[in-house]
TORKOL-4160 file (C-alpha; in steps of 0.2 Angstrom, whole numbers, padded with zeros to 4 digits, m for minus):
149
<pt num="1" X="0000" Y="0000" Z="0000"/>
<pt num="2" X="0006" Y="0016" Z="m0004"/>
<pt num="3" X="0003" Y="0035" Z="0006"/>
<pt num="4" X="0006" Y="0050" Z="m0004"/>
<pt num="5" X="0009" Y="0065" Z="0011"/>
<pt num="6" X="0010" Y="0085" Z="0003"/>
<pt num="7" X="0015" Y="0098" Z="0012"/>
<pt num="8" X="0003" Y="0112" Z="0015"/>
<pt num="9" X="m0009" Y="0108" Z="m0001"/>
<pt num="10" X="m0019" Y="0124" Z="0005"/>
<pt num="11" X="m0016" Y="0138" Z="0016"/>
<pt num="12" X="m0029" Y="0129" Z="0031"/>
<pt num="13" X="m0018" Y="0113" Z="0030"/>
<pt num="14" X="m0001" Y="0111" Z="0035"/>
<pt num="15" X="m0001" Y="0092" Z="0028"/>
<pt num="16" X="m0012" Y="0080" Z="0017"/>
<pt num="17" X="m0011" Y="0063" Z="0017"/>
<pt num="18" X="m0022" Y="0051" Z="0005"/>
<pt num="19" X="m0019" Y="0033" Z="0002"/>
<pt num="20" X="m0012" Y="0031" Z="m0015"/>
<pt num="21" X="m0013" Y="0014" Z="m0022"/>
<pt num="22" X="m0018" Y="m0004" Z="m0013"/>
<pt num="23" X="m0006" Y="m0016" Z="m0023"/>
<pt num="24" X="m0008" Y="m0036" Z="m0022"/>
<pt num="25" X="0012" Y="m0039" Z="m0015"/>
<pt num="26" X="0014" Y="m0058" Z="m0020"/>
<pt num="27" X="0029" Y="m0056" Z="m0007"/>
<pt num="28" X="0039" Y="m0044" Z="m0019"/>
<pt num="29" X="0039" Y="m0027" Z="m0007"/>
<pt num="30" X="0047" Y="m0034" Z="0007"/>
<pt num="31" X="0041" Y="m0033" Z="0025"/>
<pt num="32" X="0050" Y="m0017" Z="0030"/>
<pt num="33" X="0039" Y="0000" Z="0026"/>
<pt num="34" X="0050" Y="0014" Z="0016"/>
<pt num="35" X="0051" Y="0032" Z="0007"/>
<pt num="36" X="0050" Y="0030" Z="m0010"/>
<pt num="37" X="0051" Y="0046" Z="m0013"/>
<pt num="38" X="0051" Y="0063" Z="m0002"/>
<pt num="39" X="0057" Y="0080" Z="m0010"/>
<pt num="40" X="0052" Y="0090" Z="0006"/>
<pt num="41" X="0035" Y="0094" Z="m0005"/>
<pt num="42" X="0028" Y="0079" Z="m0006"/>
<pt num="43" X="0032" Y="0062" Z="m0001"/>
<pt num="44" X="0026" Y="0042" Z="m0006"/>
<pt num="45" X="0028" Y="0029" Z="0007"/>
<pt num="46" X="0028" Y="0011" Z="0002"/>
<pt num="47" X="0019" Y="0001" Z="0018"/>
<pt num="48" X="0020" Y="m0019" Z="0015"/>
<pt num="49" X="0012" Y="m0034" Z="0022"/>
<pt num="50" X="m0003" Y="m0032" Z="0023"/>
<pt num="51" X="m0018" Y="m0049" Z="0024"/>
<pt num="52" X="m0034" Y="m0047" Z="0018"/>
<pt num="53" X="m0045" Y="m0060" Z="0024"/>
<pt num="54" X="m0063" Y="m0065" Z="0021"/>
<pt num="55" X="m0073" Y="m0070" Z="0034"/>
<pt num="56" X="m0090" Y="m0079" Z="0031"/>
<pt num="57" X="m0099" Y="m0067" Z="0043"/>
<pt num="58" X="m0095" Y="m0053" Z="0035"/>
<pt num="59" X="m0102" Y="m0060" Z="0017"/>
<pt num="60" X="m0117" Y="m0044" Z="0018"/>
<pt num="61" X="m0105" Y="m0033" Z="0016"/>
<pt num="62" X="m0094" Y="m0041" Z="0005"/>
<pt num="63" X="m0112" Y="m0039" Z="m0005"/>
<pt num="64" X="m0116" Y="m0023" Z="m0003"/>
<pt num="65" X="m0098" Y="m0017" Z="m0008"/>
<pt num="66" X="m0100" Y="m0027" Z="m0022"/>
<pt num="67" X="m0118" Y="m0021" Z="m0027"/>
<pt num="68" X="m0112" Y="m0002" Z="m0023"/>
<pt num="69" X="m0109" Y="m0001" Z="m0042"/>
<pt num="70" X="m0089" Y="0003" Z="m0036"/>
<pt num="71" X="m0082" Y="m0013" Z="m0026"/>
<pt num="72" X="m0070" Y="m0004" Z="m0017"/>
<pt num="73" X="m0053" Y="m0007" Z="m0003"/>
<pt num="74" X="m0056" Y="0001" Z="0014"/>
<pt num="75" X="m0041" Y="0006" Z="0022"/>
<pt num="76" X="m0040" Y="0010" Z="0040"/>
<pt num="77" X="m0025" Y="0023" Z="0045"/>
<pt num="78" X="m0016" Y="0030" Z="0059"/>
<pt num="79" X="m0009" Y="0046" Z="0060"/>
<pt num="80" X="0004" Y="0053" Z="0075"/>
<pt num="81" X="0007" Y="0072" Z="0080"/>
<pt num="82" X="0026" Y="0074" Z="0074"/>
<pt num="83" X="0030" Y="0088" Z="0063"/>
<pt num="84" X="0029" Y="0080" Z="0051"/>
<pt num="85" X="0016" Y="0069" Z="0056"/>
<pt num="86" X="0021" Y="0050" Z="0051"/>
<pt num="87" X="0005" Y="0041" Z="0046"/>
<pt num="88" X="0005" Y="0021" Z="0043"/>
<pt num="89" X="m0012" Y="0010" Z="0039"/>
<pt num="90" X="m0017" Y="m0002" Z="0053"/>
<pt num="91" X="m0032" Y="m0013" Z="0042"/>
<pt num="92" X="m0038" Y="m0017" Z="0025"/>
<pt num="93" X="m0054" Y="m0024" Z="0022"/>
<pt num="94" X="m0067" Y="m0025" Z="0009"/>
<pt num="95" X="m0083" Y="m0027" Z="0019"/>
<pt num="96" X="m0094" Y="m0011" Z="0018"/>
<pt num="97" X="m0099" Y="m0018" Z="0036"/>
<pt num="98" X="m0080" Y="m0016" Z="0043"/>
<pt num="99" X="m0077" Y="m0002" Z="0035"/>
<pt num="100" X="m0095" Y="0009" Z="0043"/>
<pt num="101" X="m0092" Y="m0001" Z="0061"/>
<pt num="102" X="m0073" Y="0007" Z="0060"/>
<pt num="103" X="m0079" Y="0027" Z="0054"/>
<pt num="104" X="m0093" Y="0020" Z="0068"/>
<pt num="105" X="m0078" Y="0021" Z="0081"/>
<pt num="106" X="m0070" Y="0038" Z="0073"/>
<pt num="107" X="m0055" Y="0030" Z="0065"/>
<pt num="108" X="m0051" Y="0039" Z="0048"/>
<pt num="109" X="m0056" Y="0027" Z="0032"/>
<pt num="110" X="m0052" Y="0030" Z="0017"/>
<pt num="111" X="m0058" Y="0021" Z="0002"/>
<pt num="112" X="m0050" Y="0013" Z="m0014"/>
<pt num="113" X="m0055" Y="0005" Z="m0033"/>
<pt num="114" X="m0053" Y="m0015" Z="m0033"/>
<pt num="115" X="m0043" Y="m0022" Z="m0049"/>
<pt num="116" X="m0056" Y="m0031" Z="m0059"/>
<pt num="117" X="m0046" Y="m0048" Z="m0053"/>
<pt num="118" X="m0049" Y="m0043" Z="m0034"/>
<pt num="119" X="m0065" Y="m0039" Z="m0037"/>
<pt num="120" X="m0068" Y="m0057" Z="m0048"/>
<pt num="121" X="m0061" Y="m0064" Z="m0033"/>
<pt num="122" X="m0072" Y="m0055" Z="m0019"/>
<pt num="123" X="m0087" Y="m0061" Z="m0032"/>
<pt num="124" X="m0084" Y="m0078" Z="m0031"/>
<pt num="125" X="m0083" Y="m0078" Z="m0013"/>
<pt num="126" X="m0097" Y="m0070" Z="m0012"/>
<pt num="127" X="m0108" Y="m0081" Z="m0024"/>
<pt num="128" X="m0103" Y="m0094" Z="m0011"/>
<pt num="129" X="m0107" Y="m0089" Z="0004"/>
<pt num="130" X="m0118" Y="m0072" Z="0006"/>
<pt num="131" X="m0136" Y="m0078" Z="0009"/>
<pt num="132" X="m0149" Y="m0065" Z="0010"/>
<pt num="133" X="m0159" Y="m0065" Z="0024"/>
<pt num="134" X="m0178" Y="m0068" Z="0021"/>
<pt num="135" X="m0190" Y="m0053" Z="0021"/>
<pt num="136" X="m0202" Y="m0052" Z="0034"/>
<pt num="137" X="m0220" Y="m0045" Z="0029"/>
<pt num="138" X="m0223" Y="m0029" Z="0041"/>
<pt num="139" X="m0239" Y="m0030" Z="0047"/>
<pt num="140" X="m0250" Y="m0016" Z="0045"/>
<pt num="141" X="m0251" Y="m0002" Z="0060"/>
<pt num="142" X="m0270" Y="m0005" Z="0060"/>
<pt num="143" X="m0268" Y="m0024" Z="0064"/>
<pt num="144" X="m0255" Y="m0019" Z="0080"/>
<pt num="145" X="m0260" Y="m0017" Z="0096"/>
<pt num="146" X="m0264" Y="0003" Z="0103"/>
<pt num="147" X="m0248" Y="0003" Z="0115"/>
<pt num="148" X="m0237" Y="m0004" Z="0099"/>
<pt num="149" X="m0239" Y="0009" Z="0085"/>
Protein backbone atom coordinates (compact mmCIF):
# COMPACT_ATOMS: atom_id res chain seq x y z
CA UNK A 1 0.00 0.00 0.00
CA UNK A 2 1.17 3.18 -0.81
CA UNK A 3 0.57 7.03 1.16
CA UNK A 4 1.15 10.07 -0.79
CA UNK A 5 1.75 12.98 2.13
CA UNK A 6 2.09 16.90 0.61
CA UNK A 7 3.04 19.57 2.47
CA UNK A 8 0.64 22.46 3.02
CA UNK A 9 -1.76 21.55 -0.19
CA UNK A 10 -3.77 24.73 0.93
CA UNK A 11 -3.13 27.53 3.26
CA UNK A 12 -5.79 25.82 6.26
CA UNK A 13 -3.54 22.52 6.01
CA UNK A 14 -0.18 22.18 7.09
CA UNK A 15 -0.16 18.32 5.59
CA UNK A 16 -2.38 16.08 3.45
CA UNK A 17 -2.20 12.55 3.37
CA UNK A 18 -4.32 10.29 1.04
CA UNK A 19 -3.74 6.64 0.45
CA UNK A 20 -2.48 6.13 -3.03
CA UNK A 21 -2.66 2.86 -4.39
CA UNK A 22 -3.51 -0.82 -2.55
CA UNK A 23 -1.27 -3.17 -4.52
CA UNK A 24 -1.58 -7.21 -4.45
CA UNK A 25 2.31 -7.81 -2.98
CA UNK A 26 2.82 -11.63 -4.02
CA UNK A 27 5.90 -11.29 -1.47
CA UNK A 28 7.86 -8.70 -3.88
CA UNK A 29 7.78 -5.41 -1.45
CA UNK A 30 9.40 -6.90 1.48
CA UNK A 31 8.13 -6.69 4.90
CA UNK A 32 9.91 -3.33 5.92
CA UNK A 33 7.70 0.08 5.30
CA UNK A 34 10.06 2.79 3.14
CA UNK A 35 10.26 6.42 1.36
CA UNK A 36 9.92 5.98 -1.96
CA UNK A 37 10.23 9.18 -2.56
CA UNK A 38 10.30 12.56 -0.48
CA UNK A 39 11.31 16.05 -1.95
CA UNK A 40 10.41 17.95 1.21
CA UNK A 41 7.01 18.83 -1.00
CA UNK A 42 5.55 15.87 -1.20
CA UNK A 43 6.49 12.36 -0.12
CA UNK A 44 5.23 8.35 -1.11
CA UNK A 45 5.57 5.90 1.40
CA UNK A 46 5.54 2.13 0.37
CA UNK A 47 3.71 0.15 3.67
CA UNK A 48 3.92 -3.82 2.96
CA UNK A 49 2.37 -6.79 4.43
CA UNK A 50 -0.68 -6.42 4.70
CA UNK A 51 -3.53 -9.74 4.73
CA UNK A 52 -6.79 -9.43 3.52
CA UNK A 53 -8.97 -12.04 4.73
CA UNK A 54 -12.54 -13.06 4.23
CA UNK A 55 -14.63 -14.03 6.90
CA UNK A 56 -17.96 -15.76 6.26
CA UNK A 57 -19.78 -13.34 8.57
CA UNK A 58 -19.10 -10.57 7.04
CA UNK A 59 -20.48 -11.95 3.50
CA UNK A 60 -23.44 -8.73 3.67
CA UNK A 61 -20.96 -6.54 3.30
CA UNK A 62 -18.85 -8.22 0.99
CA UNK A 63 -22.32 -7.74 -0.93
CA UNK A 64 -23.13 -4.63 -0.55
CA UNK A 65 -19.51 -3.41 -1.67
CA UNK A 66 -19.97 -5.37 -4.44
CA UNK A 67 -23.51 -4.19 -5.31
CA UNK A 68 -22.40 -0.35 -4.51
CA UNK A 69 -21.86 -0.24 -8.41
CA UNK A 70 -17.87 0.70 -7.26
CA UNK A 71 -16.34 -2.55 -5.20
CA UNK A 72 -13.93 -0.72 -3.38
CA UNK A 73 -10.58 -1.30 -0.52
CA UNK A 74 -11.29 0.20 2.86
CA UNK A 75 -8.26 1.22 4.46
CA UNK A 76 -8.05 2.00 8.08
CA UNK A 77 -4.90 4.55 8.96
CA UNK A 78 -3.28 5.95 11.86
CA UNK A 79 -1.81 9.29 12.08
CA UNK A 80 0.84 10.64 14.99
CA UNK A 81 1.42 14.42 16.01
CA UNK A 82 5.28 14.79 14.80
CA UNK A 83 6.04 17.51 12.68
CA UNK A 84 5.76 16.03 10.13
CA UNK A 85 3.21 13.73 11.17
CA UNK A 86 4.18 9.92 10.12
CA UNK A 87 0.93 8.17 9.18
CA UNK A 88 0.93 4.18 8.62
CA UNK A 89 -2.42 1.96 7.85
CA UNK A 90 -3.48 -0.35 10.60
CA UNK A 91 -6.32 -2.55 8.49
CA UNK A 92 -7.50 -3.43 4.98
CA UNK A 93 -10.90 -4.75 4.48
CA UNK A 94 -13.40 -5.09 1.86
CA UNK A 95 -16.65 -5.35 3.86
CA UNK A 96 -18.80 -2.29 3.52
CA UNK A 97 -19.75 -3.68 7.27
CA UNK A 98 -15.98 -3.19 8.66
CA UNK A 99 -15.43 -0.32 6.92
CA UNK A 100 -18.90 1.79 8.52
CA UNK A 101 -18.40 -0.13 12.11
CA UNK A 102 -14.63 1.47 11.94
CA UNK A 103 -15.90 5.46 10.75
CA UNK A 104 -18.56 4.09 13.70
CA UNK A 105 -15.58 4.26 16.16
CA UNK A 106 -14.02 7.53 14.57
CA UNK A 107 -11.06 5.99 12.90
CA UNK A 108 -10.26 7.79 9.50
CA UNK A 109 -11.19 5.44 6.38
CA UNK A 110 -10.39 6.10 3.47
CA UNK A 111 -11.51 4.16 0.47
CA UNK A 112 -9.96 2.69 -2.73
CA UNK A 113 -11.06 0.95 -6.54
CA UNK A 114 -10.60 -2.92 -6.67
CA UNK A 115 -8.64 -4.38 -9.84
CA UNK A 116 -11.16 -6.11 -11.90
CA UNK A 117 -9.26 -9.61 -10.57
CA UNK A 118 -9.89 -8.62 -6.85
CA UNK A 119 -13.02 -7.73 -7.47
CA UNK A 120 -13.60 -11.45 -9.56
CA UNK A 121 -12.30 -12.84 -6.59
CA UNK A 122 -14.36 -10.96 -3.76
CA UNK A 123 -17.41 -12.10 -6.37
CA UNK A 124 -16.90 -15.61 -6.27
CA UNK A 125 -16.63 -15.53 -2.67
CA UNK A 126 -19.47 -13.94 -2.32
CA UNK A 127 -21.62 -16.25 -4.74
CA UNK A 128 -20.66 -18.72 -2.28
CA UNK A 129 -21.33 -17.74 0.87
CA UNK A 130 -23.64 -14.40 1.19
CA UNK A 131 -27.20 -15.58 1.81
CA UNK A 132 -29.81 -12.98 1.94
CA UNK A 133 -31.84 -13.06 4.89
CA UNK A 134 -35.62 -13.55 4.18
CA UNK A 135 -38.03 -10.60 4.15
CA UNK A 136 -40.35 -10.37 6.72
CA UNK A 137 -44.00 -9.08 5.71
CA UNK A 138 -44.68 -5.84 8.25
CA UNK A 139 -47.83 -5.98 9.50
CA UNK A 140 -49.91 -3.11 8.95
CA UNK A 141 -50.22 -0.41 11.90
CA UNK A 142 -54.05 -0.93 12.08
CA UNK A 143 -53.58 -4.71 12.86
CA UNK A 144 -50.98 -3.83 16.02
CA UNK A 145 -52.08 -3.35 19.24
CA UNK A 146 -52.76 0.59 20.53
CA UNK A 147 -49.57 0.55 22.98
CA UNK A 148 -47.41 -0.72 19.74
CA UNK A 149 -47.82 1.81 17.09
Amino acid sequence: MQIERQRQPNPWEDWRFRIDAVMLDEGRFGEVERTLRDDGRSALFLHPGFDVMLYRDEAEGYHLNLASGAPAWFVMWRRDGGDPPRVWPERVTLSYHEAARLLDAQEQVDSLPVPPAVRDWLQAYTDVHYVPEPRRRQRPASFRPTSER
